[in-house]
N, C-alpha and C positions, 0 to 999 in steps of 0.2 A: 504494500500500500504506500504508494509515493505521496508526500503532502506536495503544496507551495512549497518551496525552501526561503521564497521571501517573505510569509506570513509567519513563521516556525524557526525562530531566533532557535539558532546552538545553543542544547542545554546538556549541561552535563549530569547525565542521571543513575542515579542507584536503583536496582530494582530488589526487593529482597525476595525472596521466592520467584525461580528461575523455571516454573514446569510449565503445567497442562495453558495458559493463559499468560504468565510470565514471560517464555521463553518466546514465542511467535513476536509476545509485543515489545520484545527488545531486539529481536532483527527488522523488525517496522522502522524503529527507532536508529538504527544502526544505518539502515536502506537510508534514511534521512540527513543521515550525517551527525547524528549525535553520541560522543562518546558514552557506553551503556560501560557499567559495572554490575555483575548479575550472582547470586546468592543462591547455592542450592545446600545441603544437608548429606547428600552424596558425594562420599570424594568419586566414585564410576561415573559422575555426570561431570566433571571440571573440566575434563579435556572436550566433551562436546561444547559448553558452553564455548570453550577460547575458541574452536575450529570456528563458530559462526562472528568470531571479531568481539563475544564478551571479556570483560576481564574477570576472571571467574575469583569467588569466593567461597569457602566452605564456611557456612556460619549456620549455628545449632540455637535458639532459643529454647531456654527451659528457666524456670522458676527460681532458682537457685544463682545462674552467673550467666553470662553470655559470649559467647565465641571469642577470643585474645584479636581475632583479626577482624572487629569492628568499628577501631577506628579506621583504618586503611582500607576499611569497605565504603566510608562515607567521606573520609578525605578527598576535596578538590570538587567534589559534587553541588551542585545547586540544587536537585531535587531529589528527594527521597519518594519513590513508589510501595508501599508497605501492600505485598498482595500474600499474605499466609494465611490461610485457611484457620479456623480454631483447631480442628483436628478432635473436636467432641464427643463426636460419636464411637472413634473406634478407643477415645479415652476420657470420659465423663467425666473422671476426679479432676482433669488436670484444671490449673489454673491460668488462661490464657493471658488472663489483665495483668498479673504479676511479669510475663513472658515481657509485653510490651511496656510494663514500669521499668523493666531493665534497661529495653531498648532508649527511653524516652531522654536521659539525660546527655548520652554518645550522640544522639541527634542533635539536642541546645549546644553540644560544646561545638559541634563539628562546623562545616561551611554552608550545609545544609539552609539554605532559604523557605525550602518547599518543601511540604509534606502531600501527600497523596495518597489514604488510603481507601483501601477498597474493602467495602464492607458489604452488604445484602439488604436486600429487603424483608430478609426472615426478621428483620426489629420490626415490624409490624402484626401485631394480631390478626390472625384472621376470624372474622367476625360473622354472623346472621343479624341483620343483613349483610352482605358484603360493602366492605366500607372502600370508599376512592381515598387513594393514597397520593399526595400530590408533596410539593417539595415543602412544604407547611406544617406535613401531618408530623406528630411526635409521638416518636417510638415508641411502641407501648408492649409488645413482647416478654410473655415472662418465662417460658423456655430459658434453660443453661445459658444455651450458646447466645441464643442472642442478647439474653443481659448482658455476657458478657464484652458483646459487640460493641454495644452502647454504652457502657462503659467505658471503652476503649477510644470511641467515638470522644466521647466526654474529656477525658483525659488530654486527646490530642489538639481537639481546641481551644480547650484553652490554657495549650503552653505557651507561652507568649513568645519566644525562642524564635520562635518558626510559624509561618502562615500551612494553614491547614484547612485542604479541601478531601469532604469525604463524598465517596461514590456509592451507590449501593448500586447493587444489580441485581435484577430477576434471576432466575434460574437459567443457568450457562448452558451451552448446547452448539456443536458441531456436528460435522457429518458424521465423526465417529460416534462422539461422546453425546446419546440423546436420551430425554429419560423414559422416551416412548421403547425405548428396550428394554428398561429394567422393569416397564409395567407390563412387556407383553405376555402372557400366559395366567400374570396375577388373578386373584379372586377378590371379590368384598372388598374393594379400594372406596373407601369413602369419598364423601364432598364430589360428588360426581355431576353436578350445577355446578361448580366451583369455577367462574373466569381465571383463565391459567397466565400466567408473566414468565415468558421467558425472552431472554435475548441471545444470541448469535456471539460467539468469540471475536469473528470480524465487526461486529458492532461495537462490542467491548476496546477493541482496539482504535476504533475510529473516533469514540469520544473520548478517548485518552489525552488521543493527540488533538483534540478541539480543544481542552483543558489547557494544555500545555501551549498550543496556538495561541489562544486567548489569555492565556495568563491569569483565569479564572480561581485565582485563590481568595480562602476562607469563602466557600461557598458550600453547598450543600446538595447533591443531584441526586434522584431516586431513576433509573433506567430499565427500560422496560419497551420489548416489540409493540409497537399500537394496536395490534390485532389482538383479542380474547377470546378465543371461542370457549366454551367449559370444556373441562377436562375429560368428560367421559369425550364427546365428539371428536374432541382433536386427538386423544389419542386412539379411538377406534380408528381414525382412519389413515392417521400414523400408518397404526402396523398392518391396515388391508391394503394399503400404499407398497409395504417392507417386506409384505408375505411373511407378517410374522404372527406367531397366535394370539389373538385378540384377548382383551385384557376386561375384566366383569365388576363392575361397581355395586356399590351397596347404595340401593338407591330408596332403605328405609328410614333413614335419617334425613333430616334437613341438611342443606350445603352449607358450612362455612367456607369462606372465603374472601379475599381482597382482590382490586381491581387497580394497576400501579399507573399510575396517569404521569406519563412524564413529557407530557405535550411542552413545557415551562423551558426541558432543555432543549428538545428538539427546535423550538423559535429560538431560542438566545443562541444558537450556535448553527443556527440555519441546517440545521443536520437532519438527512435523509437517511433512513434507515436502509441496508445494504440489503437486507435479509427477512422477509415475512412466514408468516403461517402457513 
């Protein structure tokens, strides 16, 4: 994905989590002309990151300390890209906000101007009725992870250190990675009303760089394809599209569900979505 190179001022940027979303949008970034420094948890991934022109980093976040090579992960950088997952579910206990109090101080000391992280839309409730979620609405989630998001969200605004713009994004999706295969064959999948929010990896990647174009700090973006159909419909025909076995709702409950209206960034950033339903 080429930008302008005259709208898209040289920035020098960190990205920490280097994989499935990381790693694509720091050779976008690289295709652009910006020097990327990129962060994975595998020493077996370091030589892949350098062969695509990253400066590869092995840095580990856990509760306790954090990687000895984090200042020279954030030295000479203007923006920090913060894209790590909580990692919740396959470990409940862990404590994700403690991860990023570690990170938050190596940030204020370093050159670091910009912060950028990318957070979800699971900080929202989903509700009966379903509620519209626009860049006003406040988080209201009481789930693990996404407390813990929002917390983390909280944290990073207001360090005053550094300008901080958070991203949420609908549920991620490429050609490989869709969740219309992990539902195919299911049973009794609830909220099957439920208007579904996802966006596209290339979508993900192309407001990145509007962000970064724009210079769009301390701001707030909720992301999300314009299209909803409910989930039962999109994904039956998903997988009669995929030839894969269609997937059975439970369709004796009422639907909860939210509807992500991100109309607010698509005008401010004149941005047309690459990828629909």
């Amino acid at each position: 994905m080429k930008t302008d190179s005259s709208k898209l001022k040289k920035n020098r940027i960190s990205i920490l989590g280097c994989g499935w979303l990381g790693l694509p949008l720091a050779k976008t970034l690289i295709y652009n002309n910006h020097p990327v420094k990129g962060s994975t948890t595998s020493t077996s991934k370091l030589k892949d990151l350098k062969s695509v022109g990253i400066t590869p980093f092995l840095i580990e976040l856990n509760e306790n300390r954090i990687s000895n090579t984090i200042e020279d992960f954030l030295d000479a950088s203007d923006t920090l890209i913060i894209n790590i997952p909580p990692g919740l579910r396959k470990h409940p206990e862990k404590n994700h906000v403690q991860e990023l109090k570690n990170l938050i101080p190596f940030v204020g000391k370093s050159t670091i101007k910009n912060v950028l992280y990318i957070s979800s839309t699971s900080v929202f409730e989903d509700t009966i009725p379903f509620s519209m979620i626009n860049n006003a609405s406040i988080p209201n989630s009481k789930s693990n992870s996404s407390r813990q998001l929002i917390e983390i969200e909280q944290l990073l605004e207001s360090n005053p250190t550094f300008n901080t713009t958070i991203l949420r994004f609908s549920g991620l999706f490429d050609q490989v990675r869709h969740p219309g295969k992990s539902l195919s064959g299911r049973k009794n999948i609830p909220n099957p009303d439920a208007p579904i929010n996802l966006i596209h990896k290339e979508d993900c990647i192309g407001i990145i760089l509007k962000i970064l174009e724009k210079n769009m700090w301390n701001k707030v973006f909720n992301a999300s394809i314009p299209e909803h159909p409910t989930k039962k419909r999109y994904y039956t025909q998903y997988c009669k599209k995929n030839h894969l076995e269609l997937p059975q709702f439970d369709e004796t409950s009422p639907s909860k569900g939210k509807l992500i209206d991100s109309s607010t960034l698509a005008q401010l950033f004149k941005y047309d979505y690459q990828t629909s339903l």
